[in-house]
PyMOL Python script that loads the backbone (N, CA, C, O; Angstrom):
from pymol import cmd

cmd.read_pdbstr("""\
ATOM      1  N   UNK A   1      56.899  24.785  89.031  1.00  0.00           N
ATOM      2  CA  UNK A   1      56.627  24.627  87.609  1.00  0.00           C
ATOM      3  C   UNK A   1      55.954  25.891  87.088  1.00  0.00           C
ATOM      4  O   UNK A   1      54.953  26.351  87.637  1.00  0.00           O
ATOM      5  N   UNK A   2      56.531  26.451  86.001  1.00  0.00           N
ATOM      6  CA  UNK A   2      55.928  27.358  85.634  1.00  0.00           C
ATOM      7  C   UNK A   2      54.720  27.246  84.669  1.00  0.00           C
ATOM      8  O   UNK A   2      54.612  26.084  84.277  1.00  0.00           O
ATOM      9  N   UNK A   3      53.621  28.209  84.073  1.00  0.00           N
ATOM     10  CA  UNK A   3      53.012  28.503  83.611  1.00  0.00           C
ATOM     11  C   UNK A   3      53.389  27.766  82.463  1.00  0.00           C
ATOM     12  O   UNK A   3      52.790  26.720  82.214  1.00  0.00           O
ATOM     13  N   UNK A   4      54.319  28.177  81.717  1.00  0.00           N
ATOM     14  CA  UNK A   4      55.117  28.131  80.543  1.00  0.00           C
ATOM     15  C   UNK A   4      55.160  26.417  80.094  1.00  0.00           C
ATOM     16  O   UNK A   4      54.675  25.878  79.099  1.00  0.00           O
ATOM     17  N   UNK A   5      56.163  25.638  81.578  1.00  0.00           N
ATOM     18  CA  UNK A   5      56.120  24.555  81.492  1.00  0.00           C
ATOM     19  C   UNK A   5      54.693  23.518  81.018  1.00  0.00           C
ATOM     20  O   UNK A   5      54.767  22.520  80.302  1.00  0.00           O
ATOM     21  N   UNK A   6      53.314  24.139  81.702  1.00  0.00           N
ATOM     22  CA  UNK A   6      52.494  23.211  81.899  1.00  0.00           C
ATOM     23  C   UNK A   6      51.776  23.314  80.512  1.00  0.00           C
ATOM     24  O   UNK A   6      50.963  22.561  79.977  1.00  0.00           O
ATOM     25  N   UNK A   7      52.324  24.456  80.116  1.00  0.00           N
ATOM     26  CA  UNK A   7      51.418  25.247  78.440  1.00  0.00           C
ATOM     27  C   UNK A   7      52.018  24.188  77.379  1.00  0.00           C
ATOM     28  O   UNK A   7      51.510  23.763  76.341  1.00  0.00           O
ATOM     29  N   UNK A   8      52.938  23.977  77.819  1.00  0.00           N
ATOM     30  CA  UNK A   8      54.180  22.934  77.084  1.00  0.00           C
ATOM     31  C   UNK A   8      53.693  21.558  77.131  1.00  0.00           C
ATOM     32  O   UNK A   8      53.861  20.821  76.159  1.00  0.00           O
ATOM     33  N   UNK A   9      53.235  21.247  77.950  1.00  0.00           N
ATOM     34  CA  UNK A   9      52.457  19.780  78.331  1.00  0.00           C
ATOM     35  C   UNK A   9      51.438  19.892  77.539  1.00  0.00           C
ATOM     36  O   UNK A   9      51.567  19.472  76.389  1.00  0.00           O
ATOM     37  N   UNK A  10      50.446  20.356  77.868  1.00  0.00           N
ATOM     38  CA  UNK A  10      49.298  20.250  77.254  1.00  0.00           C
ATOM     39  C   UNK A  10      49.338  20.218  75.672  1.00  0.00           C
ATOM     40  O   UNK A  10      48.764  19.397  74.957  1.00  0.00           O
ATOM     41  N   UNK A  11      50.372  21.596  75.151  1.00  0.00           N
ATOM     42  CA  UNK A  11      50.091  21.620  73.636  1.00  0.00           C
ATOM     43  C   UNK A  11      51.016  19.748  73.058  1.00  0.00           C
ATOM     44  O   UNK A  11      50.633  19.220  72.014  1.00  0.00           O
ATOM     45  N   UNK A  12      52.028  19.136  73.838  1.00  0.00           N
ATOM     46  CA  UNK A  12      52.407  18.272  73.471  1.00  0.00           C
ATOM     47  C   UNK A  12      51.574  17.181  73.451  1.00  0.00           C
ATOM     48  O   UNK A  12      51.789  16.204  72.733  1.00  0.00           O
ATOM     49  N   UNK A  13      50.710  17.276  74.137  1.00  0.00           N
ATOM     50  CA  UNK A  13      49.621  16.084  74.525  1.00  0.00           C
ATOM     51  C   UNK A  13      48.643  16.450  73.359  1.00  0.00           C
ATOM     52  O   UNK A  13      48.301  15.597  72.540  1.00  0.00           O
ATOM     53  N   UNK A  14      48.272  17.539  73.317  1.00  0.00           N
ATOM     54  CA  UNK A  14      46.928  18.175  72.412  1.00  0.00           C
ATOM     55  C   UNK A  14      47.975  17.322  70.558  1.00  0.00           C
ATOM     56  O   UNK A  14      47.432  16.530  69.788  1.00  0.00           O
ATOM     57  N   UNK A  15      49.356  17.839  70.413  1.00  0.00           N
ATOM     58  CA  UNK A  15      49.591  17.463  69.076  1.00  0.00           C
ATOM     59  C   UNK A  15      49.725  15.880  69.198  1.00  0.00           C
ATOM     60  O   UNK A  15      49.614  15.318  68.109  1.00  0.00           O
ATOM     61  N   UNK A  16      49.914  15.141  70.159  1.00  0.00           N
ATOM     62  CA  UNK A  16      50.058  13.878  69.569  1.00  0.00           C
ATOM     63  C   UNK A  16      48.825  13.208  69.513  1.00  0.00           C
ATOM     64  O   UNK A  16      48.791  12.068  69.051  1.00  0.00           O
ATOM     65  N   UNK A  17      47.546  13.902  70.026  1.00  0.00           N
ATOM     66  CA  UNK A  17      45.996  13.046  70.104  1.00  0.00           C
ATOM     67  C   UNK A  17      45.401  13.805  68.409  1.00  0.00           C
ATOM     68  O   UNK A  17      44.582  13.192  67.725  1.00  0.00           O
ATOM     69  N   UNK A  18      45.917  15.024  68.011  1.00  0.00           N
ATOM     70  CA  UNK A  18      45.291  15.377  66.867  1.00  0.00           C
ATOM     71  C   UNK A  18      46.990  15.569  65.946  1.00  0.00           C
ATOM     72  O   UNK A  18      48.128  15.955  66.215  1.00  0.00           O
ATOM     73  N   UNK A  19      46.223  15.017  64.759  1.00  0.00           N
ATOM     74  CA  UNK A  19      47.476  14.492  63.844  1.00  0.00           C
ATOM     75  C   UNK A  19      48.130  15.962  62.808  1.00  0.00           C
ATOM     76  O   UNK A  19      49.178  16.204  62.210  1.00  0.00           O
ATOM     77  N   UNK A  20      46.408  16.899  63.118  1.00  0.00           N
ATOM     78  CA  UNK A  20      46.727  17.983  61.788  1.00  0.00           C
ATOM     79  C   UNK A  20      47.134  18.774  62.870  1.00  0.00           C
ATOM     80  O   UNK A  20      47.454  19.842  62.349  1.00  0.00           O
ATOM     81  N   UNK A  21      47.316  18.865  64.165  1.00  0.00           N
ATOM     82  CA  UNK A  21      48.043  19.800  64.795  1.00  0.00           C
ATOM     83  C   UNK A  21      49.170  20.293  65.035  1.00  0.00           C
ATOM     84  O   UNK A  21      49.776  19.752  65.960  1.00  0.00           O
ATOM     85  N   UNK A  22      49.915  21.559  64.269  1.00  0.00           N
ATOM     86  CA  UNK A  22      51.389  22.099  64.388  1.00  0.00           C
ATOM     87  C   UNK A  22      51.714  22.370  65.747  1.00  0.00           C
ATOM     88  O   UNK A  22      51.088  23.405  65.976  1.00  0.00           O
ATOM     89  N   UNK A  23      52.465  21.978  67.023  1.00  0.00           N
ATOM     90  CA  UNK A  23      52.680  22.355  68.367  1.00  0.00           C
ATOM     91  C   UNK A  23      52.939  23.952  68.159  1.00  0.00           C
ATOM     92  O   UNK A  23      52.402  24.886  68.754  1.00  0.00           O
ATOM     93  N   UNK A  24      53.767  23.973  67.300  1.00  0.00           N
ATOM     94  CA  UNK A  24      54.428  25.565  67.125  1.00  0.00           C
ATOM     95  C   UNK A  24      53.679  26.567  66.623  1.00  0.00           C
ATOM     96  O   UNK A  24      54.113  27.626  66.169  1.00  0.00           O
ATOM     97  N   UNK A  25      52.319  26.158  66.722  1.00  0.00           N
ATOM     98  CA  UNK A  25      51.474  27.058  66.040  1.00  0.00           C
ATOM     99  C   UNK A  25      50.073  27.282  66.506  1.00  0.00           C
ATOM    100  O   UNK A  25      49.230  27.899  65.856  1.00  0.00           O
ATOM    101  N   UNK A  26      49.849  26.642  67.886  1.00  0.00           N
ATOM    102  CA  UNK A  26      48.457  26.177  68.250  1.00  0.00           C
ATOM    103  C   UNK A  26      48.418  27.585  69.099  1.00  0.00           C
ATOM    104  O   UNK A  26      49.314  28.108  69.763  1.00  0.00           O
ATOM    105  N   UNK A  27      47.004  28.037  68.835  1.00  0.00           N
ATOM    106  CA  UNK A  27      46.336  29.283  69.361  1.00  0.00           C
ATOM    107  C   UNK A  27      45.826  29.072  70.655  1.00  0.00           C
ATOM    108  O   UNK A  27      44.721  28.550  70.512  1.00  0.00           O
ATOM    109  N   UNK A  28      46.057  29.202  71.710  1.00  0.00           N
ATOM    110  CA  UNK A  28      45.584  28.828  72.715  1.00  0.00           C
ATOM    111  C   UNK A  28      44.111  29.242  73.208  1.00  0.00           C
ATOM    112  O   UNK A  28      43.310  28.633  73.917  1.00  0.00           O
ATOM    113  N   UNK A  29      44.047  30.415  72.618  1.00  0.00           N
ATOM    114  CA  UNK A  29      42.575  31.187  73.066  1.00  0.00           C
ATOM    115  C   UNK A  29      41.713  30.532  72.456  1.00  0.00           C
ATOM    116  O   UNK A  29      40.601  31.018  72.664  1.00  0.00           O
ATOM    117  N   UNK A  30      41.672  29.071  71.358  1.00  0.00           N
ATOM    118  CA  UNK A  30      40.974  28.359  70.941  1.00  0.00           C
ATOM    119  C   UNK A  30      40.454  27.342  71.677  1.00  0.00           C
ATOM    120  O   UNK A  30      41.283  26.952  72.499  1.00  0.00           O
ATOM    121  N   UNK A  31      39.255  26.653  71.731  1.00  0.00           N
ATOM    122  CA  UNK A  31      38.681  25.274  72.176  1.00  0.00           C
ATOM    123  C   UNK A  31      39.735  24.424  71.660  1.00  0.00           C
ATOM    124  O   UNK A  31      40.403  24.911  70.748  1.00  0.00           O
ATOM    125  N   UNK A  32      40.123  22.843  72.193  1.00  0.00           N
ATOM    126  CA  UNK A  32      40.225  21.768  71.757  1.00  0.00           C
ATOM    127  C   UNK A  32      39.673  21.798  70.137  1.00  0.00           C
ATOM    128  O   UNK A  32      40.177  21.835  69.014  1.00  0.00           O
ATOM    129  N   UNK A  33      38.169  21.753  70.811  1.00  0.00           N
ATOM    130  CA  UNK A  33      37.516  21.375  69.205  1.00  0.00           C
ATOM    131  C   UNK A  33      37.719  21.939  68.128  1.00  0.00           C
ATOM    132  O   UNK A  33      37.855  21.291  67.090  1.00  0.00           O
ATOM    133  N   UNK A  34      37.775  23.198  68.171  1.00  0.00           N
ATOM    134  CA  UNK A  34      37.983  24.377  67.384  1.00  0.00           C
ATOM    135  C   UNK A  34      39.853  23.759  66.620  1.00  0.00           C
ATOM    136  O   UNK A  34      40.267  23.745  65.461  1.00  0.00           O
ATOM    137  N   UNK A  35      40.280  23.490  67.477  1.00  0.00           N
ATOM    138  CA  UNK A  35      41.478  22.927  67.110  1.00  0.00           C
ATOM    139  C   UNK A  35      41.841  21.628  66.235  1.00  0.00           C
ATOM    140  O   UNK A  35      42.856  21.270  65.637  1.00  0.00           O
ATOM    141  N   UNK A  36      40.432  21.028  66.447  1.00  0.00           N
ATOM    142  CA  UNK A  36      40.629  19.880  65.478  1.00  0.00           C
ATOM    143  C   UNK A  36      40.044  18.979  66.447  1.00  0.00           C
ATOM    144  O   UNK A  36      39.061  18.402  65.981  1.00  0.00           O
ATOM    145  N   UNK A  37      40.359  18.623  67.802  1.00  0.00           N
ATOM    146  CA  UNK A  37      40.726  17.853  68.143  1.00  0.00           C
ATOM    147  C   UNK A  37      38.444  17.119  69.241  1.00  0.00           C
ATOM    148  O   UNK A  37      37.581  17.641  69.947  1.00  0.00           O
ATOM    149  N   UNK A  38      38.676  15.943  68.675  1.00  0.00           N
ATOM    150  CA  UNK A  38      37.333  15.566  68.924  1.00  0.00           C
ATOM    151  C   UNK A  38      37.004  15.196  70.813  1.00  0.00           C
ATOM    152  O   UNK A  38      37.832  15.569  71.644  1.00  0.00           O
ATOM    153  N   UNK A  39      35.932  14.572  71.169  1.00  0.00           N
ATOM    154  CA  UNK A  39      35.685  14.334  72.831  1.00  0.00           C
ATOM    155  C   UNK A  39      36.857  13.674  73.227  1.00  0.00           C
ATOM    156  O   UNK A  39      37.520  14.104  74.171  1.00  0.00           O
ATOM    157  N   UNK A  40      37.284  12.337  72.388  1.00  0.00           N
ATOM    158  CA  UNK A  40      37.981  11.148  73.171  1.00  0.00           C
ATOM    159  C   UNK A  40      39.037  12.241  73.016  1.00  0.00           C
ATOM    160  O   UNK A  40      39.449  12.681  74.089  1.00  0.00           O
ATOM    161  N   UNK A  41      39.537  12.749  71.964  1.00  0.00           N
ATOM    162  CA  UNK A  41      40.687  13.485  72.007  1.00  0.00           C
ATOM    163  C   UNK A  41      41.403  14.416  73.316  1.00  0.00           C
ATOM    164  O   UNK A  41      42.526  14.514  73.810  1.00  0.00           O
ATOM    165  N   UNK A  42      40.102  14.999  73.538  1.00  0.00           N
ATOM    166  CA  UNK A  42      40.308  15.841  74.320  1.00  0.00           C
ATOM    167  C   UNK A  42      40.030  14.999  76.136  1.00  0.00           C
ATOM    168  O   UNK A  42      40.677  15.403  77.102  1.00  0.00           O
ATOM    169  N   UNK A  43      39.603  14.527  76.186  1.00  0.00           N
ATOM    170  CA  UNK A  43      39.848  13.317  77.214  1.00  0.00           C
ATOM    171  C   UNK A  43      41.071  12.879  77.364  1.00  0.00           C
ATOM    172  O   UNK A  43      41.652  13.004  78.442  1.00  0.00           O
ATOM    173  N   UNK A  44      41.700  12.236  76.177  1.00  0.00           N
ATOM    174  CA  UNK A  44      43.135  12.032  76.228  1.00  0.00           C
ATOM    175  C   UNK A  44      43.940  13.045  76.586  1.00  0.00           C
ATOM    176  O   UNK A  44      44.734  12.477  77.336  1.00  0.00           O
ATOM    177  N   UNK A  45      44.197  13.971  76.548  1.00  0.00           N
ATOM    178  CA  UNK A  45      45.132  15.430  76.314  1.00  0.00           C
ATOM    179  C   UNK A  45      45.142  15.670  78.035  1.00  0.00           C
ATOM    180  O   UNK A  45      46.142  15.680  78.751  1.00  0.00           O
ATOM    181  N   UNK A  46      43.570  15.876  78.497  1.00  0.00           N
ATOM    182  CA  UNK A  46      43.312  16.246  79.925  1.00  0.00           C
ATOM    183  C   UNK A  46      44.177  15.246  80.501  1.00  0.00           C
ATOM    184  O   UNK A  46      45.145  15.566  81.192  1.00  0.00           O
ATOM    185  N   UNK A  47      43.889  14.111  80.261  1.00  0.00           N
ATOM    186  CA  UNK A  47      44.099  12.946  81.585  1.00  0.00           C
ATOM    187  C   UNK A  47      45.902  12.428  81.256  1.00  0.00           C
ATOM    188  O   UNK A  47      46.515  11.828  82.139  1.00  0.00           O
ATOM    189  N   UNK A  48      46.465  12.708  80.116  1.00  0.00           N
ATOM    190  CA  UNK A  48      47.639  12.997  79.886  1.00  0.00           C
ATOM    191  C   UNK A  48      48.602  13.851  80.889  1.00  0.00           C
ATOM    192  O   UNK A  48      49.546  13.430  81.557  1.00  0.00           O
ATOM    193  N   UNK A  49      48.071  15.199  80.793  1.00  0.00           N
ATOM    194  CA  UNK A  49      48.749  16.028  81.120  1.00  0.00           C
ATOM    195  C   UNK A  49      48.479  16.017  82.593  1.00  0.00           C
ATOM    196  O   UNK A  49      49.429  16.151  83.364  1.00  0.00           O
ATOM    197  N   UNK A  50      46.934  15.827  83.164  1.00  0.00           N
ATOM    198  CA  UNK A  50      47.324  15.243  84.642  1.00  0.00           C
ATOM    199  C   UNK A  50      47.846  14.364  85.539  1.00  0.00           C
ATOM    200  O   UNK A  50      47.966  14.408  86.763  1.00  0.00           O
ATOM    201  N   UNK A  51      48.191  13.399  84.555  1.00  0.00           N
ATOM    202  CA  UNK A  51      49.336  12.257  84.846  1.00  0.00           C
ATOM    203  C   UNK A  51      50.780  13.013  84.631  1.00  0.00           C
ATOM    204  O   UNK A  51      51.736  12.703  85.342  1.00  0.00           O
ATOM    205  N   UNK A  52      50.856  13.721  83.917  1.00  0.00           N
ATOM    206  CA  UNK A  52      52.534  13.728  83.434  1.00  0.00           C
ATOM    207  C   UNK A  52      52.734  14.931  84.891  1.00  0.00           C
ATOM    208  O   UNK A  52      53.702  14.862  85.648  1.00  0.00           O
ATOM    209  N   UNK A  53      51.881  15.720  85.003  1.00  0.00           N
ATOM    210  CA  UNK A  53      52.024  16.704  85.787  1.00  0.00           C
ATOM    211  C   UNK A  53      51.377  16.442  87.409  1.00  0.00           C
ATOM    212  O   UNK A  53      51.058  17.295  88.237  1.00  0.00           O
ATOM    213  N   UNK A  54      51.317  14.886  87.514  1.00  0.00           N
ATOM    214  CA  UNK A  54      50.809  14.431  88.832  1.00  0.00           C
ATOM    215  C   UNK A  54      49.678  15.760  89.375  1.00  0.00           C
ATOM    216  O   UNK A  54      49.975  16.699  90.112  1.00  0.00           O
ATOM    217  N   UNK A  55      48.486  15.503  88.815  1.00  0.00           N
ATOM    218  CA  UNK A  55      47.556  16.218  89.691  1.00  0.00           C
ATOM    219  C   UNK A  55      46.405  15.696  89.259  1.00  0.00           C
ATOM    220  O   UNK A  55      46.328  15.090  88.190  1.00  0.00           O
ATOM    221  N   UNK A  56      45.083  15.948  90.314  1.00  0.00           N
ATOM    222  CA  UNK A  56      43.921  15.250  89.681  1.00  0.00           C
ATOM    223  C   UNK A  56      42.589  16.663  89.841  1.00  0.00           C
ATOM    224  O   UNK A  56      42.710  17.475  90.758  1.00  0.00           O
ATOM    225  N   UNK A  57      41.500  16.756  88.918  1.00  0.00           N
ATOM    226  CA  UNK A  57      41.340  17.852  88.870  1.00  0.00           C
ATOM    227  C   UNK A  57      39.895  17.294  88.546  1.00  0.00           C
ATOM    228  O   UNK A  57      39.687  16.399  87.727  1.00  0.00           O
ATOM    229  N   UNK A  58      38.830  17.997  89.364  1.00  0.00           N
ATOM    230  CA  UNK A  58      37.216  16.979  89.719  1.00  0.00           C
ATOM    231  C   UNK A  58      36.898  17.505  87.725  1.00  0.00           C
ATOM    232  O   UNK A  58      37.580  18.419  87.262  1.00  0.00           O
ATOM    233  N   UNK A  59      36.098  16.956  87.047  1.00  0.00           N
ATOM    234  CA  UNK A  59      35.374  17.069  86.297  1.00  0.00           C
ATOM    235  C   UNK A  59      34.431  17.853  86.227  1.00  0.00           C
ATOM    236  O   UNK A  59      33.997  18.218  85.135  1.00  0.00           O
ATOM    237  N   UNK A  60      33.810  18.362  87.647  1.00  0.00           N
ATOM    238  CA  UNK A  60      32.950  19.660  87.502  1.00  0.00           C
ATOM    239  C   UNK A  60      33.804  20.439  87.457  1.00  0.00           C
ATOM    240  O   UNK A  60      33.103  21.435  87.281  1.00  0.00           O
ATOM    241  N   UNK A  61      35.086  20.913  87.480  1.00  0.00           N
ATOM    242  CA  UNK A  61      35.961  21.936  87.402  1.00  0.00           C
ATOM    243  C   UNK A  61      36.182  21.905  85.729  1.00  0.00           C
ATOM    244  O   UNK A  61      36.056  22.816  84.911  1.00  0.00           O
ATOM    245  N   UNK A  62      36.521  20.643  85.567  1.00  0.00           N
ATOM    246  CA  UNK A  62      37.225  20.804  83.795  1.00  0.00           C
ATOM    247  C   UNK A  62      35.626  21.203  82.536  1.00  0.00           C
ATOM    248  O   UNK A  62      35.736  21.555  81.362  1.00  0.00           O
ATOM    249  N   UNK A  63      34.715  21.054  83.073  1.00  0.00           N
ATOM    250  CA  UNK A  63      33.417  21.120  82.232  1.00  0.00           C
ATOM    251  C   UNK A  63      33.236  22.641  82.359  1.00  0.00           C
ATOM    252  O   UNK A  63      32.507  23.252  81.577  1.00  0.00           O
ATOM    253  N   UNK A  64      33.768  23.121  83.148  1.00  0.00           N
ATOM    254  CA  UNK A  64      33.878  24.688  83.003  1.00  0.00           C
ATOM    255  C   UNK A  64      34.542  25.592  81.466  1.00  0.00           C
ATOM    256  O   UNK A  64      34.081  26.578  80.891  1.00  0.00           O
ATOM    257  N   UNK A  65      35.601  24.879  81.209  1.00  0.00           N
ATOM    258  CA  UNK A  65      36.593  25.485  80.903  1.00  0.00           C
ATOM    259  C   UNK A  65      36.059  25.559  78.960  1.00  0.00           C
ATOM    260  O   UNK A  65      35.553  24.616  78.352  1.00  0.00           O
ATOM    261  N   UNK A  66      36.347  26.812  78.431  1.00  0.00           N
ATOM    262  CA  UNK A  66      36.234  27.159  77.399  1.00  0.00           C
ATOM    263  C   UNK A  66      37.077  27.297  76.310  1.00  0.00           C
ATOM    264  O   UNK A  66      36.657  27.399  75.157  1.00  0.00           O
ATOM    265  N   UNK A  67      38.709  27.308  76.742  1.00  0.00           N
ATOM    266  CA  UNK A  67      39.742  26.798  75.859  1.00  0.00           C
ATOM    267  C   UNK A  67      41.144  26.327  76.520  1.00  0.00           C
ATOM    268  O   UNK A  67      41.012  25.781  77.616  1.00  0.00           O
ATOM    269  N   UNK A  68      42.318  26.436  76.083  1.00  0.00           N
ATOM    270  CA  UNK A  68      43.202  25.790  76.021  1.00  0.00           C
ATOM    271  C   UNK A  68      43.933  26.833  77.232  1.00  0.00           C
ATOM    272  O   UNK A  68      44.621  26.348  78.130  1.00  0.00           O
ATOM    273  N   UNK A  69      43.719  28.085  77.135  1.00  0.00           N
ATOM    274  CA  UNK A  69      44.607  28.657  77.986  1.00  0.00           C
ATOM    275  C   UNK A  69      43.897  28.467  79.598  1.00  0.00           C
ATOM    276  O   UNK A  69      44.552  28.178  80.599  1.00  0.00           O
ATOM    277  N   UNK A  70      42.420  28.705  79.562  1.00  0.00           N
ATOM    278  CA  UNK A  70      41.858  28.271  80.848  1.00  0.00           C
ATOM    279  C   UNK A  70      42.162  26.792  80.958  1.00  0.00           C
ATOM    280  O   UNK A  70      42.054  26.511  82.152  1.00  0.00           O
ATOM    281  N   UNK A  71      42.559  25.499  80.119  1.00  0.00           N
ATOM    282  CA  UNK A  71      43.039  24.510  81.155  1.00  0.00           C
ATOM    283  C   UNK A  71      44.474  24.833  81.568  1.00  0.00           C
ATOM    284  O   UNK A  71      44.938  24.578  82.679  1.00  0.00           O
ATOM    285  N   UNK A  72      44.977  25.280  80.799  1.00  0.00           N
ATOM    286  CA  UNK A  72      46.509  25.563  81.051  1.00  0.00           C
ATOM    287  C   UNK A  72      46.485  26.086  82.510  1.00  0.00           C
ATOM    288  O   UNK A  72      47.039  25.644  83.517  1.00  0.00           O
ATOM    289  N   UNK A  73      45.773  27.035  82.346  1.00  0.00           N
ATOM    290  CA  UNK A  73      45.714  27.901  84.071  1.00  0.00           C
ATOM    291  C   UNK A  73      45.123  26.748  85.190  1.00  0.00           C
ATOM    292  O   UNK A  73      45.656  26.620  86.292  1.00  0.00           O
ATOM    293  N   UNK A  74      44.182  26.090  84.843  1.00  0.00           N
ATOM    294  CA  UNK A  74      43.627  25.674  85.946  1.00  0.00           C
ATOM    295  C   UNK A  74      44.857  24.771  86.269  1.00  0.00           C
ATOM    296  O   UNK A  74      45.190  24.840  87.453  1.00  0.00           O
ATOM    297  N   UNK A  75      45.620  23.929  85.482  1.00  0.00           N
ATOM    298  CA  UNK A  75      46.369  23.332  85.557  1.00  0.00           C
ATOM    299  C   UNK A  75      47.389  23.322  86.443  1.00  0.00           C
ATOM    300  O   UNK A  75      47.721  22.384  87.167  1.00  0.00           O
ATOM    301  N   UNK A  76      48.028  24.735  86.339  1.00  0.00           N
ATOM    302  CA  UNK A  76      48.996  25.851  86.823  1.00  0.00           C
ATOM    303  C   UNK A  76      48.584  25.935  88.199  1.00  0.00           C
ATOM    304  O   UNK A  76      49.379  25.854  89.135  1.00  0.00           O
ATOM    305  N   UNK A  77      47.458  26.083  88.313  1.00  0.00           N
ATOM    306  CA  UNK A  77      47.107  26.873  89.463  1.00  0.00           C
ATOM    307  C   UNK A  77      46.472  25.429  90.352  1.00  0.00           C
ATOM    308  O   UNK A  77      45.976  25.687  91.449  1.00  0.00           O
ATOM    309  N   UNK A  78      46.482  23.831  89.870  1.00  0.00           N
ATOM    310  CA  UNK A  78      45.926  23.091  90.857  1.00  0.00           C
ATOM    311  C   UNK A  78      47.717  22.424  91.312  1.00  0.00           C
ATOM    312  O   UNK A  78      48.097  21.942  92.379  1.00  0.00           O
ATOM    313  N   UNK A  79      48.374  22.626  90.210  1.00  0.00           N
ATOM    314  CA  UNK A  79      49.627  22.178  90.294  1.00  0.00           C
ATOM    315  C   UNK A  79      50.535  22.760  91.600  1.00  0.00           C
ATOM    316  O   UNK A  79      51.297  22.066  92.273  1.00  0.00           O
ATOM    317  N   UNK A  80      50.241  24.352  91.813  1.00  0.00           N
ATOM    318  CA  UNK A  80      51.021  25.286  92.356  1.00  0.00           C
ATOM    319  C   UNK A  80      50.026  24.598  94.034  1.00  0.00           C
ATOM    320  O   UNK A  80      50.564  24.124  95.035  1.00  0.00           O
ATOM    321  N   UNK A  81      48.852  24.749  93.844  1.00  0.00           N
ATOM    322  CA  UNK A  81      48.645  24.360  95.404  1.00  0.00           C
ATOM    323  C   UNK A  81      49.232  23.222  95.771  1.00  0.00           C
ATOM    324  O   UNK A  81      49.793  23.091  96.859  1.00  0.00           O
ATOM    325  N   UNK A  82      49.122  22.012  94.600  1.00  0.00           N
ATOM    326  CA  UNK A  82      49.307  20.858  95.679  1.00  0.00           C
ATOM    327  C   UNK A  82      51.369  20.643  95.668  1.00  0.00           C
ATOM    328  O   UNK A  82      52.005  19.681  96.100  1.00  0.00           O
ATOM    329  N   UNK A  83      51.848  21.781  95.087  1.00  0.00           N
ATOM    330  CA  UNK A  83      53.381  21.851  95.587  1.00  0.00           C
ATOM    331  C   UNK A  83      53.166  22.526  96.906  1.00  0.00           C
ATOM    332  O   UNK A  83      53.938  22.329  97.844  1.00  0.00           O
ATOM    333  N   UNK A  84      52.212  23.256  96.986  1.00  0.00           N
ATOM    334  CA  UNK A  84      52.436  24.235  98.536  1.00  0.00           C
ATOM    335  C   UNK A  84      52.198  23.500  99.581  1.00  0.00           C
ATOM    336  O   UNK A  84      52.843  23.490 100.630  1.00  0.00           O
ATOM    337  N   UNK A  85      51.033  22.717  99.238  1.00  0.00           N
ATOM    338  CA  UNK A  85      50.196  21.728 100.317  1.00  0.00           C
ATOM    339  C   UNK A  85      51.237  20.547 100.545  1.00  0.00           C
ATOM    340  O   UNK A  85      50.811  19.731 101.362  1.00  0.00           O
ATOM    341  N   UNK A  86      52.366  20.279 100.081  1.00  0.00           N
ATOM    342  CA  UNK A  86      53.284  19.382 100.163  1.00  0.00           C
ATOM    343  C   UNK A  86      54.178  19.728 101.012  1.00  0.00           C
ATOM    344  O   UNK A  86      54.350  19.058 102.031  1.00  0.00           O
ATOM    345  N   UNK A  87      54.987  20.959 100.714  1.00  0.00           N
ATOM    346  CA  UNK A  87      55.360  21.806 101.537  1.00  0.00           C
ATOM    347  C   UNK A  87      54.869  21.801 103.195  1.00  0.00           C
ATOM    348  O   UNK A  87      55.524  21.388 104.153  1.00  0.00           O
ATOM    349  N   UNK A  88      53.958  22.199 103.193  1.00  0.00           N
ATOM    350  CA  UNK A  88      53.419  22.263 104.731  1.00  0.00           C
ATOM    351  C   UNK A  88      52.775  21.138 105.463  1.00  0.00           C
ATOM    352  O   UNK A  88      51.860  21.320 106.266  1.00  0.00           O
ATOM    353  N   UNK A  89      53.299  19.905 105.153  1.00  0.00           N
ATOM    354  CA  UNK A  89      52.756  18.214 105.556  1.00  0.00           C
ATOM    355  C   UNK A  89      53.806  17.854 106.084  1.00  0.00           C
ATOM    356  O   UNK A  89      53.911  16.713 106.535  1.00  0.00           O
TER     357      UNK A  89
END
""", "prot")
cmd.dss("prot")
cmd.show_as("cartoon", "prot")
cmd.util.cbc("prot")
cmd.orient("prot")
């Protein structure tokens, strides 16, 4: 799965939890909040996109993160191990 793909998830998840959000237009280098989008919102979006993209990702990791492109990455990058770690089982 690429980068691209998971950027795709998230902004689809991010526009259907916030209503004033254009998919085709969302800035990624922005917060959630900054985006419109409130706590539960952004709760929804996370736990969305780690369901759609089968992965689970601790909460001290996601309390890190400062906008949309760092979840995108972490995303990317918890996604890409546990295809590898599948691989070698």
């Amino acid at each position: 799965m690429t980068r691209d793909n998971v950027k795709a998830v998230v902004i689809k998840h991010l526009a259907q939890a916030v209503d004033t959000i254009d998919a085709a237009k969302v800035d990624t280098s922005q917060s959630m909040k900054a985006l419109g989008a409130n706590s539960l919102d952004i709760v929804e979006v996370v736990s969305a996109a780690m369901r759609e993209l089968k992965i689970k990702i601790p909460r001290s990791e996601l309390a890190k993160l400062t906008n949309v492109d760092q979840l995108v990455d972490l995303l990317h990058n918890t996604a890409e191990q546990a295809k590898t770690q599948a691989k070698t089982t």
